[in-house]
ZAMARGU-4260 file (C-alpha; in steps of 0.2 Angstrom, whole numbers, plus 5000, padded with zeros to 4 digits):
<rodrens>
0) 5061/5179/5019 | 5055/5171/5005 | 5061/5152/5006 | 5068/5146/4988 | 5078/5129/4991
5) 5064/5119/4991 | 5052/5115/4972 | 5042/5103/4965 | 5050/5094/4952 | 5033/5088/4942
10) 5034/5074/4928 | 5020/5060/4920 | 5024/5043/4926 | 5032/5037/4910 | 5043/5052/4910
15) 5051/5047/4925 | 5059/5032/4919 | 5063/5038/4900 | 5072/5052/4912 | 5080/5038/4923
20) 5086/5029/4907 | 5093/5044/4898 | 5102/5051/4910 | 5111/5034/4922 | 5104/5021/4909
25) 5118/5006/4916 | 5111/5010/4933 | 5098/4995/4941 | 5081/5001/4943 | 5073/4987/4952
30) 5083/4970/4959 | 5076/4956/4966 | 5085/4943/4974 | 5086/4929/4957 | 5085/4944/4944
35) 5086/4963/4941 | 5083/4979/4927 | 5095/4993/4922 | 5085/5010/4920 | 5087/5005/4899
40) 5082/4987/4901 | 5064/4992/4912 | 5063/5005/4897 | 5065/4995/4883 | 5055/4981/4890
45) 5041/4994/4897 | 5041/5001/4878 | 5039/4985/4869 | 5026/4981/4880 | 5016/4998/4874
50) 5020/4991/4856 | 5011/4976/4859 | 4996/4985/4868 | 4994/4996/4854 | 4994/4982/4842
55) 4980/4975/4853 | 4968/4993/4848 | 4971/5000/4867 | 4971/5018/4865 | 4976/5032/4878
60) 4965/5036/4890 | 4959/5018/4892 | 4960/5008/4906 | 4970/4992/4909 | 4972/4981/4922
65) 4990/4972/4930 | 4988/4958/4943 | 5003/4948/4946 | 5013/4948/4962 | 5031/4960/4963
70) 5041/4954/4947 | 5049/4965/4933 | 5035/4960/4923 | 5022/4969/4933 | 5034/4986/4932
75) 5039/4986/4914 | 5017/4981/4912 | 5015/4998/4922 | 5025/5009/4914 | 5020/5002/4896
80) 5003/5006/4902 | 5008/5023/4909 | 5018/5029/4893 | 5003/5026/4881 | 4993/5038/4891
85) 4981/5023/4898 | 4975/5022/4916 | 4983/5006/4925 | 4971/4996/4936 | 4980/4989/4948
90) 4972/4973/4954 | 4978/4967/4972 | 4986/4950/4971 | 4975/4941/4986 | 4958/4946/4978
95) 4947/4930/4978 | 4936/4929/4961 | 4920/4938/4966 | 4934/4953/4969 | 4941/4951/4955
100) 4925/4951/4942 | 4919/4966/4954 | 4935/4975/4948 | 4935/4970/4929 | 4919/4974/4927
105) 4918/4991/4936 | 4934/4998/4931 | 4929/4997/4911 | 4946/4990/4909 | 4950/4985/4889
110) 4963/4973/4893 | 4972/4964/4908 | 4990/4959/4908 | 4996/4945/4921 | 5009/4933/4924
115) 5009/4914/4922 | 5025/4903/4927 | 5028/4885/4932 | 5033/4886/4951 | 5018/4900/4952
120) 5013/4902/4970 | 4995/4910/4965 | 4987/4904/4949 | 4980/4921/4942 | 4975/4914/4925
125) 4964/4901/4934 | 4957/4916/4946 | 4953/4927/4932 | 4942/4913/4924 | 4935/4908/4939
130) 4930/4928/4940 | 4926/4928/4919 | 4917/4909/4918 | 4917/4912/4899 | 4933/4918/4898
135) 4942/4900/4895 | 4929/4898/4882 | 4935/4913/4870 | 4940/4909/4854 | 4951/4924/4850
140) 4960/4931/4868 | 4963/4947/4858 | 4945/4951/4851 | 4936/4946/4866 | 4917/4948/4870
145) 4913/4944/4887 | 4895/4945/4895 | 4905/4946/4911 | 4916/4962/4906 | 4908/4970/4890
150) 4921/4983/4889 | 4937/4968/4889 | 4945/4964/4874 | 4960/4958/4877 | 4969/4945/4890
155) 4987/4944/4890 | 5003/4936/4897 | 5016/4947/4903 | 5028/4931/4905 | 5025/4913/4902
160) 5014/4905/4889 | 5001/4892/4886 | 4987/4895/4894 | 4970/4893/4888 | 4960/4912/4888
165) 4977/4922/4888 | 4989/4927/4875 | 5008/4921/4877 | 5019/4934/4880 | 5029/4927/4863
170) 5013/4931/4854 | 5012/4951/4864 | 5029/4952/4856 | 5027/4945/4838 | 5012/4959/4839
175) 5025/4972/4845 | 5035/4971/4829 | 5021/4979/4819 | 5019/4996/4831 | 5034/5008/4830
180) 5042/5015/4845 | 5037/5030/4840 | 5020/5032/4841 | 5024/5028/4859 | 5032/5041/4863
185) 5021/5053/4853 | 5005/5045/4866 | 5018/5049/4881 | 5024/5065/4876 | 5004/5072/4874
190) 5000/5065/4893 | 4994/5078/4904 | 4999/5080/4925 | 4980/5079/4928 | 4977/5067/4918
195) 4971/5047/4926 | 4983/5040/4933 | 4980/5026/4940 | 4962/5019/4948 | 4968/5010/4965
200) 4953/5000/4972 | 4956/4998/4992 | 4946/4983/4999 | 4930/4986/5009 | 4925/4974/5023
205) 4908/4975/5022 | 4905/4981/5001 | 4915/4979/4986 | 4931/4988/4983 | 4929/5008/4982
210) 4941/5013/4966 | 4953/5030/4969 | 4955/5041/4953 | 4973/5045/4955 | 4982/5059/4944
215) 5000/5058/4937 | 5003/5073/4948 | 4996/5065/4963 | 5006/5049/4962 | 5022/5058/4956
220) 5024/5077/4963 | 5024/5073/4983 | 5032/5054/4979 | 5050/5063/4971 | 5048/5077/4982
225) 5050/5067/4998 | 5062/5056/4989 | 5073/5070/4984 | 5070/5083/5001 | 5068/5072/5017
230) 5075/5053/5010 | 5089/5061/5002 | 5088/5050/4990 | 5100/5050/4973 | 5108/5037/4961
235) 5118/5030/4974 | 5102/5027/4986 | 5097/5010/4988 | 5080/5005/4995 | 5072/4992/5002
240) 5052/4987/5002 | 5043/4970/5003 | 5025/4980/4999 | 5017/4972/4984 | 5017/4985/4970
245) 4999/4985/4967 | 4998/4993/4984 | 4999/5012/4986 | 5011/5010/5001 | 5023/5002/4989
250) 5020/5009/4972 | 5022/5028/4979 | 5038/5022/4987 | 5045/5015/4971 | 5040/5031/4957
255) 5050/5042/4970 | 5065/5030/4971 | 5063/5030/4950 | 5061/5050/4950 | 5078/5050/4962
260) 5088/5038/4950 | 5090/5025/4964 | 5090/5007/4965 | 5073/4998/4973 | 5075/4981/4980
265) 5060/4970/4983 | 5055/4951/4980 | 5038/4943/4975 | 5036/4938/4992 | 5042/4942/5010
270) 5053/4929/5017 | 5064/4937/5031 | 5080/4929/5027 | 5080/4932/5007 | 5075/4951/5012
275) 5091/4952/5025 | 5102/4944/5012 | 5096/4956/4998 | 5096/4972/5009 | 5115/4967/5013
280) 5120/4960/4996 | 5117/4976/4987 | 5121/4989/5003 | 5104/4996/5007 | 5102/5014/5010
285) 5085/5017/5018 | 5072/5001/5021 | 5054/5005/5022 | 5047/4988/5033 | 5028/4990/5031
290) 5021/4984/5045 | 5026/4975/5063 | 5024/4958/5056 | 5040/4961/5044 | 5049/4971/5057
295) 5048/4959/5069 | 5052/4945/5057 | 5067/4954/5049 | 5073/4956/5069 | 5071/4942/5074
300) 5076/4932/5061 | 5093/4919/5067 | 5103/4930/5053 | 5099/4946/5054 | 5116/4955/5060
305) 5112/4973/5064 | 5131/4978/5060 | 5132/4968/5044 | 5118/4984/5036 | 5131/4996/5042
310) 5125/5007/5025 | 5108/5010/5033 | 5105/5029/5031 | 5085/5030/5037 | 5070/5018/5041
315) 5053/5023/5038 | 5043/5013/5050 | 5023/5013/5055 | 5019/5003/5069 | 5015/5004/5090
320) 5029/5017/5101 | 5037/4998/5107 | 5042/4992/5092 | 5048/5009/5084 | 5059/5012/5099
325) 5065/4993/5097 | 5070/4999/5079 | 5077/5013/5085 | 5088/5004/5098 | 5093/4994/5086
330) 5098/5005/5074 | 5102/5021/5083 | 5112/5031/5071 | 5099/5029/5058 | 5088/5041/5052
335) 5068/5033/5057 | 5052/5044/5052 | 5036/5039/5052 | 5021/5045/5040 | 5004/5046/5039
340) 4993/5041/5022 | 4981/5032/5013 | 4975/5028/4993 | 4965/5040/4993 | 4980/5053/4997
345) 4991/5043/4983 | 5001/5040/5000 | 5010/5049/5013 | 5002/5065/5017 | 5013/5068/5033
350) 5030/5064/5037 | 5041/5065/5053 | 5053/5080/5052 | 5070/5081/5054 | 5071/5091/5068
355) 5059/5080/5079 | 5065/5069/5095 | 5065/5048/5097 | 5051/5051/5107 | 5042/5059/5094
360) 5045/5050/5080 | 5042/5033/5091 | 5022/5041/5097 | 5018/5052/5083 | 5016/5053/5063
365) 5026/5068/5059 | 5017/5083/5050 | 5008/5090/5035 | 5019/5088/5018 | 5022/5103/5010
370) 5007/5109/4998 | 4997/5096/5008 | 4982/5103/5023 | 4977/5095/5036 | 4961/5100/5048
375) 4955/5090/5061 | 4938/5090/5068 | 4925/5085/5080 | 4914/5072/5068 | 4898/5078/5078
380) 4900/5095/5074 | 4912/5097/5059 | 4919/5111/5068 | 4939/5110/5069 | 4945/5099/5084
385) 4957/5109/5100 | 4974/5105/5101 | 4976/5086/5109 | 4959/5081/5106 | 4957/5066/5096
390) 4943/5072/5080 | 4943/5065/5063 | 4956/5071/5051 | 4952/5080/5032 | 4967/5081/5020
395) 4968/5094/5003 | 4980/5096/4992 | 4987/5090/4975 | 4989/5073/4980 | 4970/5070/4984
400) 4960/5057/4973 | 4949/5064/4960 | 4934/5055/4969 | 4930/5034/4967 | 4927/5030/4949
405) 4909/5026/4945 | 4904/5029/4964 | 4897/5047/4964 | 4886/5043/4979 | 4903/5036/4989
410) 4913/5052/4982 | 4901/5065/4988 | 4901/5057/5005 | 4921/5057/5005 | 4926/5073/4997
415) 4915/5091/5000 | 4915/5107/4991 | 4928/5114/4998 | 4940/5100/4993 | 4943/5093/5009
420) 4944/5073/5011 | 4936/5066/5026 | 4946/5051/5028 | 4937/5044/5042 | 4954/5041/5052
425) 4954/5049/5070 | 4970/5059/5076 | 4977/5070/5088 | 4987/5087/5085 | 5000/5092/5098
430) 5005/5108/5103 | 5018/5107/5092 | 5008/5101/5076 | 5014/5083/5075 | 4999/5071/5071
435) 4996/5054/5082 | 4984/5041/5074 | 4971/5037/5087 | 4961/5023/5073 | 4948/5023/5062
440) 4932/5033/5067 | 4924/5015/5062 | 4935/5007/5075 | 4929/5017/5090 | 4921/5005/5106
445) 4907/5012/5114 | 4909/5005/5133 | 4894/5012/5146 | 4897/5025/5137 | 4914/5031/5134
450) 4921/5030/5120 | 4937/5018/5117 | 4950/5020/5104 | 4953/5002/5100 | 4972/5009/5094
455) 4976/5014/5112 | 4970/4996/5120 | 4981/4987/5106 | 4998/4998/5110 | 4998/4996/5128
460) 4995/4978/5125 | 5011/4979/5114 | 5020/4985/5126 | 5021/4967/5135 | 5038/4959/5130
465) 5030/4943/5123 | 5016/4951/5112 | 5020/4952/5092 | 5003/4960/5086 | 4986/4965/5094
470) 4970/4969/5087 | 4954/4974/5098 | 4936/4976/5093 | 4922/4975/5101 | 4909/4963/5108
475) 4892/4966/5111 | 4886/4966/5130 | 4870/4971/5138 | 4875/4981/5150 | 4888/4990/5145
480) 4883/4990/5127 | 4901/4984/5120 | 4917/4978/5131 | 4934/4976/5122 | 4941/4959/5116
485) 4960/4957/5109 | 4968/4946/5098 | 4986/4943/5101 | 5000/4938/5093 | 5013/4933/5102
490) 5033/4934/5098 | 5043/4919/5091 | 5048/4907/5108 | 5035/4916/5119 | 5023/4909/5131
495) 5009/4917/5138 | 4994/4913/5146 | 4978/4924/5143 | 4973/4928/5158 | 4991/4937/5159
500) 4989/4948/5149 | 4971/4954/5156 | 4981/4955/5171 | 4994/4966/5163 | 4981/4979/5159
505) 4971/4980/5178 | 4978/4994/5186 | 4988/5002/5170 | 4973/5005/5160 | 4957/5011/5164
510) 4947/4998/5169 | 4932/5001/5154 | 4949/4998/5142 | 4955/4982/5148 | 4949/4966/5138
515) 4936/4953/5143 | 4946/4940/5132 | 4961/4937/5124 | 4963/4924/5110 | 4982/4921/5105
520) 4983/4920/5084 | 4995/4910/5073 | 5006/4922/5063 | 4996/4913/5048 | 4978/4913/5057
525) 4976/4935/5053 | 4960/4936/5043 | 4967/4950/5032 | 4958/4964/5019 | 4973/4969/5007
530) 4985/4975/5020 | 4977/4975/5036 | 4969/4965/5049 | 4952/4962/5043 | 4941/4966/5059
535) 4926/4964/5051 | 4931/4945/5052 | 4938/4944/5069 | 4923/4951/5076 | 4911/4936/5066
540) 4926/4927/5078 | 4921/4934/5092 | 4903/4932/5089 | 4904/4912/5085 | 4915/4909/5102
545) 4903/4919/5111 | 4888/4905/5102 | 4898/4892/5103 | 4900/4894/5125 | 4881/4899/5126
550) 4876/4883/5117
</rodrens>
């Protein structure tokens, strides 16, 4: 029988929130814990933002950048972006300089909007002249002409003023009075679903950022549908996520919240107790915790009451089976999925069903979305992987980047003729079709010969009570050509010797998978790349203790 309860409902990114605002315009869009929007307010402030960009000469179709960390700034920026039919270039708020002229300069961007503020934790104005040397040398911050960024015109303040190279946002707005409201709408009303997006550079660790070519169909269609179909999610939904927007993981999150009428709470920066006061403050429905580091410190925090979020519906959760069955635990009449995605998938790809067991949902990462394939297979042969054996995963669908923009070389390597994405992520297929991360295909350790998912060596080391967060990579030896190493975090009040936790892998593990080292990290000490662990840097780590006791 033909199955017709379940559609895509399809909109541009700026129609979501002129929707939003139309139809539940008192209701708050975004909140954050000092300030919040209504639907209208984000609208309003999004369109007079478009005014000023127009006033400024950007045209649809262009590109423009937004780097700032989470404030209503940064969204009001991106839908103002959005609704002239532009493509936002989201710049990721840790870049260092050389990142940051890389991006500029390779994304052909014609204007960049950022933030500026007294009690500013990051100053971005001084980072982008550091990338634009010539930049705090420009006479006109509207008519620029840049060695560094030919194709950059304009620099501009989204909030705060008085900084040399940038236009205050008082100035954006006295330029705003001279564009109509209309001709915005007329540029959003002619955008079209496959139309740029959104480029979302994702950090290399050993080149410069690749940049995905995202659609408005492939951030929105699979974002509302999930919202709408598994989240459940409607104007009375109220969810939580400390993921900076410039981040996939975060902004995908958010459209589907905006395409559902719901409320998003968020801050400009995780700090465990703000984020338990703001998730019970405004009732949360459904959190979305990122990654074990804010798990655990949201848990463990002195005021975190599990019975005081007695509105918590579901908890989407990606991290090691211990920690999601801790969650679970904790909150055992919640609804907790876990997913599977990427940027270059403009997310999830794959999501826990409903139907699925705690044991699944703590060791496995759901299924194929609808519309979305999946194929794994073996990446020596290219031939489609058996059931339960670990091969590299390819992903086609809708929601599949158009390639990395002004990378043809990198985009024929990722994307082939028949669509398919080779993700160079390795996973697992159970008999019953649910998928289990086994790492990156990078990220496999080659021990006298067997291969070693470094994935599996850091959950069973997880599973020790005292262990927060564990990453292994691996060290070169002449014997066995690589042997495993580990770096530990371990949990607040924990004391551990390494030499215990080498000890708590003999005899569990095989013996090829147990580490030759453990260094215990500061929660602070992570080298990171965006997101994630940069392992790229513990293994330079690895090499200089490994100089240092030869020496």
């Amino acid at each position: 029988m033909t199955k017709t309860n379940d559609w895509f409902e399809v909109s541009t990114v700026g129609d979501l929130l002129v929707r939003g605002a139309s139809l539940y315009p008192s209701r708050d869009a975004i909140v954050f814990p000092e300030e919040r929007r209504t639907y209208t307010e984000l609208m309003e402030n999004a369109t007079s933002i478009a005014r000023g960009l127009l006033a400024l000469g950007v045209r649809p179709g262009e590109h423009v950048g937004l780097m700032s960390t989470n404030c209503p700034e940064f969204v009001e920026g991106f839908f103002a972006v959005s609704m002239l039919g532009c493509v936002a270039v989201p710049i990721n708020a840790r870049h260092k300089a050389s990142e940051i002229g890389f991006i500029v300069d390779n994304s052909n961007v014609v204007a960049l909007l950022t933030t500026a503020d007294a009690n500013e934790y990051t100053n971005f104005t001084q980072l982008f002249c550091d990338a634009l040397p010539s930049l705090d040398k420009a006479d006109d911050c509207s008519h620029l002409d840049l060695e560094e960024a030919p194709n950059l015109r304009a620099t501009v303040l989204l909030r705060g003023e008085g900084r040399k190279g940038f236009l205050g946002r008082s100035e954006l707005d006295k330029l705003a009075q001279s564009e109509s409201t209309e001709r915005v709408n007329e540029a959003r009303l002619r955008v079209k679903m496959r139309d740029l997006a959104l480029i979302i550079y994702t950090s290399g660790t050993t080149a410069n950022p690749k940049g995905c070519m995202l659609t408005h169909e492939a951030v929105v269609r699979g974002s509302v549908h999930r919202a709408q179909t598994r989240f459940k999610t409607n104007r009375d939904g109220v969810h939580w996520n400390p993921g900076p927007l410039f981040h996939i993981a975060a902004l995908a999150p958010f459209l589907g919240v905006i395409g559902t009428f719901g409320t998003y709470l968020t801050d400009a920066f995780f700090d465990a107790g703000r984020a338990v006061k703001l998730m019970t403050d405004e009732n949360v429905t459904m959190i979305w915790p990122w990654f074990p580091a804010i798990v655990q410190g949201v848990l463990d925090h002195p005021d975190f009451d599990a019975s005081r979020l007695n509105t918590l519906e579901k908890i989407m959760l990606i991290g090691p089976p211990a920690l999601v069955k801790r969650v679970q635990n904790t909150f055992p009449e919640a609804d907790l999925f876990q997913a599977c995605g990427m940027s270059e998938t403009a997310g999830i790809f794959a999501l826990t069903a409903e139907d699925e067991t705690a044991e699944e949902r703590a060791t496995t990462q759901g299924k194929s979305c609808p519309g979305v394939e999946v194929r794994i297979i073996d990446p020596a042969t290219g031939k489609d992987q058996h059931i339960d054996k670990v091969g590299e995963i390819l992903v086609r669908g809708y929601c599949v980047m158009e390639g990395y923009y002004r990378d043809a070389e990198k985009t024929a390597s990722a994307l082939d003729s028949e669509g398919w994405l080779h993700t160079g992520d390795l996973y697992r297929r159970s008999v019953n079709g649910n998928l289990e991360f086994n790492g990156r295909l990078k990220d496999m350790l080659k021990v006298g010969g067997e291969n070693v998912a470094a994935i599996e060596i850091e959950s069973y080391l997880c599973e020790h009570p005292a262990v927060a967060a564990a990453e292994v990579v691996g060290k070169p030896d002449s014997r066995l050509d690589e042997v495993p190493v580990a770096f530990v975090e371990l949990r607040p009040g924990c004391d551990l010797d390494p030499q215990e936790l080498i000890e708590f892998c003999q005899g569990n593990i095989s013996s090829f998978k147990v580490p030759r080292a453990v260094f215990l990290m500061e929660k602070t000490a992570w080298p990171m790349s965006a997101t994630k662990v940069n392992k790229r840097a513990l293994r330079l780590m690895v090499a200089d203790a490994s100089g240092s006791q030869s020496s």
